[in-house]
N, C-alpha and C positions, 0 to 999 in steps of 0.2 A: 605578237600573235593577234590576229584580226581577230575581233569579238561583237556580237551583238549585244547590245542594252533590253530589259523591260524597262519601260517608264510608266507610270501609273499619270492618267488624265482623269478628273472625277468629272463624276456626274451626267446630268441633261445634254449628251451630247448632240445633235442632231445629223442622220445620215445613216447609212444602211444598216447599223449593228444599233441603232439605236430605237426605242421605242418601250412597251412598257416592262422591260426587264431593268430584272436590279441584281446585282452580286459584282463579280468578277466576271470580266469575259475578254478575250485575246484575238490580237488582231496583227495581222504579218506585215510589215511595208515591202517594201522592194531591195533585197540587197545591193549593195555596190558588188561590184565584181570581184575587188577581192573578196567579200566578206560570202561569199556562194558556199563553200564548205561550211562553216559555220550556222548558214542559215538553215541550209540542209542537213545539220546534224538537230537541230533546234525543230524543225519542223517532223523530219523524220520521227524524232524519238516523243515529239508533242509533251518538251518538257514548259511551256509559257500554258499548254491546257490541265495540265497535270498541277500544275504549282495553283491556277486560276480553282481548279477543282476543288483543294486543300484549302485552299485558301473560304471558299465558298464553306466546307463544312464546319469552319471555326467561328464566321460572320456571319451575322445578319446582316444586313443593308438594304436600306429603303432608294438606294440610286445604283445606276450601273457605274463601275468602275473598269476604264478600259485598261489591260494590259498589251502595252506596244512592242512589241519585237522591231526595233530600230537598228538599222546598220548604222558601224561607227567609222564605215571607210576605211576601214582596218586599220585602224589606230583601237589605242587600250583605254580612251574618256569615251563617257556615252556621248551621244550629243547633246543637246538641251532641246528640249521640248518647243516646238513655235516655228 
């Protein structure tokens, strides 16, 4: 069953989501083609902003932490980060 990853990137990142926020915040790549159902249940249902939210009412943080919605090429390992 094709699947997408979150992957947590900290900090100072530089580029359009970045600047002076700080928490949790979600960011979508591009799926692979098989992985389009899955991304599309992910996005539809805005569970990587829903989790980012929760996540936000339990922490504080002085940095942004990006949460990545990664295709895994429809394979069941995330991919790694890089």
């Amino acid at each position: 069953m094709p699947l997408l990853s979150c992957t947590t990137s900290g900090g100072d990142a530089s580029g359009p989501n970045s600047g002076s926020r700080s928490g949790f915040s979600t960011r979508y790549e591009n799926p692979s083609a098989t992985d389009q159902k899955p991304a599309t249940f992910l996005r539809n249902r805005k569970l990587p902003e829903t989790a980012a939210q929760a996540l936000n009412t339990l922490v504080a943080l002085d940095q942004q932490i990006m949460l990545i919605s990664r295709s895994c090429d429809g394979g069941t390992e995330p991919t790694p980060p890089g």
